[in-house]
Biotite code that builds the C-alpha atoms (Angstrom):
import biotite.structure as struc

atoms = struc.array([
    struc.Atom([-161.804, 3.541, 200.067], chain_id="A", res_id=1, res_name="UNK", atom_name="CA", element="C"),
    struc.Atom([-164.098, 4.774, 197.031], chain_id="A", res_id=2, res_name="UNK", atom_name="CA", element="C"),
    struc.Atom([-163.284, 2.744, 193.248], chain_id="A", res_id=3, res_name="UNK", atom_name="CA", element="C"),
    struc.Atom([-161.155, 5.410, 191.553], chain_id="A", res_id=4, res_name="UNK", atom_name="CA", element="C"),
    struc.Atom([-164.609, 5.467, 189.130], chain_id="A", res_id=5, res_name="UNK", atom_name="CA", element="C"),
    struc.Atom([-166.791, 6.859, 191.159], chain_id="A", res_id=6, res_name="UNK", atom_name="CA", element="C"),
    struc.Atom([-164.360, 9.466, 192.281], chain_id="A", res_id=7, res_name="UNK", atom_name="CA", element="C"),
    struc.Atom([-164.433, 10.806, 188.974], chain_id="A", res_id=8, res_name="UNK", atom_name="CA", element="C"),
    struc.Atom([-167.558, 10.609, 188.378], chain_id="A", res_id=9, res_name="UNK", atom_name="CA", element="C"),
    struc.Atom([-168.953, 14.164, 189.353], chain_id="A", res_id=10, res_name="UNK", atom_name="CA", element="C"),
    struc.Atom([-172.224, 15.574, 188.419], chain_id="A", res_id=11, res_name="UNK", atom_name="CA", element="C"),
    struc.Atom([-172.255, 18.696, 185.744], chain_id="A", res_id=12, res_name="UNK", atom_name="CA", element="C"),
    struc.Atom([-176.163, 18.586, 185.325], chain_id="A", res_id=13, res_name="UNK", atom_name="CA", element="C"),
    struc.Atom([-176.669, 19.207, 188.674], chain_id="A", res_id=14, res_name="UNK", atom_name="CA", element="C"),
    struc.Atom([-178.642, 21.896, 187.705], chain_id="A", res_id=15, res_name="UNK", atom_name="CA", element="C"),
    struc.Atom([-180.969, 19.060, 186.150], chain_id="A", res_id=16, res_name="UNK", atom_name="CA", element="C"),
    struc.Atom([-180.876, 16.309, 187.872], chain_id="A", res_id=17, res_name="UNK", atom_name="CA", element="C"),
    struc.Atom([-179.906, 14.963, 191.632], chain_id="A", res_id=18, res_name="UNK", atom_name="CA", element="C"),
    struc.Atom([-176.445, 13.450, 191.849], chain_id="A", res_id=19, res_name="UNK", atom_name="CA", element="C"),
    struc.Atom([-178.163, 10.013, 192.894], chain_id="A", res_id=20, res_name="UNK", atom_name="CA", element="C"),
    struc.Atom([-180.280, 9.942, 189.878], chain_id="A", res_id=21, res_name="UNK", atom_name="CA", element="C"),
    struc.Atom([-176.491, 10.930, 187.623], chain_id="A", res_id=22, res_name="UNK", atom_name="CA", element="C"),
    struc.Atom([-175.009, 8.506, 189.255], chain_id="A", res_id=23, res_name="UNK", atom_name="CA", element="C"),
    struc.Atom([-178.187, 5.626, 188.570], chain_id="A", res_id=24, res_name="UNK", atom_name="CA", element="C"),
    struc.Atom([-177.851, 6.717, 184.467], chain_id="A", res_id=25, res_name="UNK", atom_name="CA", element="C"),
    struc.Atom([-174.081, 6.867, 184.712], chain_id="A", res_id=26, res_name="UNK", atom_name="CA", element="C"),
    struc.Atom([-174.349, 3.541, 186.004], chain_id="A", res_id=27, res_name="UNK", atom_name="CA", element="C"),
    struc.Atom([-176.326, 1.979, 183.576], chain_id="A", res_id=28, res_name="UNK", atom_name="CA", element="C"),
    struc.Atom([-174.613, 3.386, 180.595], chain_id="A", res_id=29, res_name="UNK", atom_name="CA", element="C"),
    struc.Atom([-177.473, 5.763, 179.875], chain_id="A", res_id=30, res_name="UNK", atom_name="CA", element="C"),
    struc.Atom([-175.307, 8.755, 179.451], chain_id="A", res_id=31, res_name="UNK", atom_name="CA", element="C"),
    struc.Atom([-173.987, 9.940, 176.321], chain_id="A", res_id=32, res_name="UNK", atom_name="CA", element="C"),
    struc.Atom([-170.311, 10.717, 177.126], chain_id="A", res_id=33, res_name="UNK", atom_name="CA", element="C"),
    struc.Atom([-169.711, 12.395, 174.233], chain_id="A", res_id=34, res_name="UNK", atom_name="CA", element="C"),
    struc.Atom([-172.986, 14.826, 174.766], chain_id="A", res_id=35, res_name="UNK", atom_name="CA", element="C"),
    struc.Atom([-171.627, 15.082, 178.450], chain_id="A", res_id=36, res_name="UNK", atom_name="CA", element="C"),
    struc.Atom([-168.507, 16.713, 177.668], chain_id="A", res_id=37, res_name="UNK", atom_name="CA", element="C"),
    struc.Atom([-170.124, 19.160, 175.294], chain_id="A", res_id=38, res_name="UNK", atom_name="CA", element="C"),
    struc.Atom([-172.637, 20.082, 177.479], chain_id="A", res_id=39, res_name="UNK", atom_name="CA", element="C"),
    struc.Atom([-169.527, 20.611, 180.316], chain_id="A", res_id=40, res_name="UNK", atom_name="CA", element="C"),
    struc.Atom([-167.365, 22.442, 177.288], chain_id="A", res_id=41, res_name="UNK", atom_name="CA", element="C"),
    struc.Atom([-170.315, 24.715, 176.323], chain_id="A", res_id=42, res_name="UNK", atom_name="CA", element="C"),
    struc.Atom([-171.165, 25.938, 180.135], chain_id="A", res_id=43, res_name="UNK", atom_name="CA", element="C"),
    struc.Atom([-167.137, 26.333, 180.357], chain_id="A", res_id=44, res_name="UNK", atom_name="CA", element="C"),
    struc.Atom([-167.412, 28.814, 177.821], chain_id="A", res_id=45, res_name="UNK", atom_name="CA", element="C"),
    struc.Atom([-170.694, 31.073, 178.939], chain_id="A", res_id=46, res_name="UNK", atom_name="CA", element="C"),
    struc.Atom([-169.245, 31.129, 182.152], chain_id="A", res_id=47, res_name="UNK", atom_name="CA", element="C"),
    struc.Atom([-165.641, 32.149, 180.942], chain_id="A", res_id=48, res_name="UNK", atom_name="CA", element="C"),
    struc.Atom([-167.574, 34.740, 178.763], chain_id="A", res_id=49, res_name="UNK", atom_name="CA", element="C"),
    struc.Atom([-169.576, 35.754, 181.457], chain_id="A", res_id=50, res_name="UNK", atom_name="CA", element="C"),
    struc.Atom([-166.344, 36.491, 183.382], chain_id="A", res_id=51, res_name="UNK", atom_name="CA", element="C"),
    struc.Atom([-165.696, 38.855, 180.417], chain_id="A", res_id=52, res_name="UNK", atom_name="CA", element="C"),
    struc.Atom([-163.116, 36.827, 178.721], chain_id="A", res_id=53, res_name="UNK", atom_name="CA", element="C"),
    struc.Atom([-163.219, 37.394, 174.910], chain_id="A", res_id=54, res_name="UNK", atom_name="CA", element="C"),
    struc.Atom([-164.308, 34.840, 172.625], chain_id="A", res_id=55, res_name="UNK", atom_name="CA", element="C"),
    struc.Atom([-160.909, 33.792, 171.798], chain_id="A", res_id=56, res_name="UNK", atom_name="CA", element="C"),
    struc.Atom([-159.327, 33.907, 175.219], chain_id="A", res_id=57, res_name="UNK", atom_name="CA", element="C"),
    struc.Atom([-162.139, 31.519, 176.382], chain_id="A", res_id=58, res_name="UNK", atom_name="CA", element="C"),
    struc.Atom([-161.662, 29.109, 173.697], chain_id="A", res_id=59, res_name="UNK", atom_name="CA", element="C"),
    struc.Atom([-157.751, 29.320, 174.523], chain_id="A", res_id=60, res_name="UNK", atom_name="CA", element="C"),
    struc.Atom([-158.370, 28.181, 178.066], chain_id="A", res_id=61, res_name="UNK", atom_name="CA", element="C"),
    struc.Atom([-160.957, 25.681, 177.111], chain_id="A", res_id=62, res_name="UNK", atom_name="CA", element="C"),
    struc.Atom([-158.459, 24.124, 174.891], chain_id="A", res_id=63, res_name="UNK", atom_name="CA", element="C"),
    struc.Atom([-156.041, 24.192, 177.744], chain_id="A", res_id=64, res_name="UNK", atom_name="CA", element="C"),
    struc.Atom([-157.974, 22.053, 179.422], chain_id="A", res_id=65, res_name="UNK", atom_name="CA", element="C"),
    struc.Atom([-158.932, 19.835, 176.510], chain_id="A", res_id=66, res_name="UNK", atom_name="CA", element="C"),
    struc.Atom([-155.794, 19.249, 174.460], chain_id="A", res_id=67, res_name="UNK", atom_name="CA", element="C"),
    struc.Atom([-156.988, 16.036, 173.147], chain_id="A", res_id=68, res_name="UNK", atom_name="CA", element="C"),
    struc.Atom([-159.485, 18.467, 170.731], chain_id="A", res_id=69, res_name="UNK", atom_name="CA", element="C"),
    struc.Atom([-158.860, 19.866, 167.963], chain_id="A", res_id=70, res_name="UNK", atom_name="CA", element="C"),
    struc.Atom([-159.281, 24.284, 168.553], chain_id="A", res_id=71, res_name="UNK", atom_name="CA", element="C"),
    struc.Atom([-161.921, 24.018, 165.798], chain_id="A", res_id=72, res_name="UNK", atom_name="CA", element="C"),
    struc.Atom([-163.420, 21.150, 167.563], chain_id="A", res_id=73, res_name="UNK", atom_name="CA", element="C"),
    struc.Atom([-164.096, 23.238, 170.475], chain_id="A", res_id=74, res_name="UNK", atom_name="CA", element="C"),
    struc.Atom([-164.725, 26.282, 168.223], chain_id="A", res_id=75, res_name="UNK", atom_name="CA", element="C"),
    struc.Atom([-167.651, 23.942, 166.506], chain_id="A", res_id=76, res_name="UNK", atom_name="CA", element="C"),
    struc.Atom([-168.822, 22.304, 170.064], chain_id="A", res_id=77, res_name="UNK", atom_name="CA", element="C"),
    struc.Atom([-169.207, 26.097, 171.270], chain_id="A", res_id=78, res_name="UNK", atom_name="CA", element="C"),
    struc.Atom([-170.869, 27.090, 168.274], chain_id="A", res_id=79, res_name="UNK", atom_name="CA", element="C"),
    struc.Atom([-173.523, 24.793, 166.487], chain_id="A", res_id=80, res_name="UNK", atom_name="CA", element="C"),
    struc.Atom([-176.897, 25.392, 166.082], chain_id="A", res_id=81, res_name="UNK", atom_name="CA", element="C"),
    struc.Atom([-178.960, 23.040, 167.918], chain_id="A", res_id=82, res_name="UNK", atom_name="CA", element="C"),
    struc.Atom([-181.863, 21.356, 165.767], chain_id="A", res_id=83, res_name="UNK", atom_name="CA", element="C"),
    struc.Atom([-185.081, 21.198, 167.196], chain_id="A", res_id=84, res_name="UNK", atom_name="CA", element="C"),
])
């Protein structure tokens, strides 16, 4: 049987990277979790809106999803300007 870990453990930047290379960084704690989720929130919400949902109907079930966030939380994850 698989440690409950690793079966939660799925790759979202398999666009990226190769799940074996995820899974060394994971691994080692070279992830930012935080960054993670926000990276997962803000593809959530270009693929909602690409679905034609409004703005505001795509926050709503983003916020489903992620009740322990605040809606402006979200609202600001979705929206900030990225520095360069």
């Amino acid at each position: 049987m698989e440690p409950q870990h690793k079966k939660n453990r799925e790759n979202p930047l398999r666009s990226l990277m190769k799940d074996n290379v995820f899974e060394q960084l994971s691994e080692l704690n070279l992830i930012d979790a935080n960054g993670l989720r926000n990276f997962v929130i803000r593809e959530k919400y270009r693929k909602l809106r690409s679905q034609e949902f409004k703005s505001k109907e795509a926050l709503d079930i983003i916020h489903l999803e992620y009740k322990n966030l605040a809606y402006n939380t979200i609202r600001k994850i979705i929206f900030r300007k990225v520095l360069k």
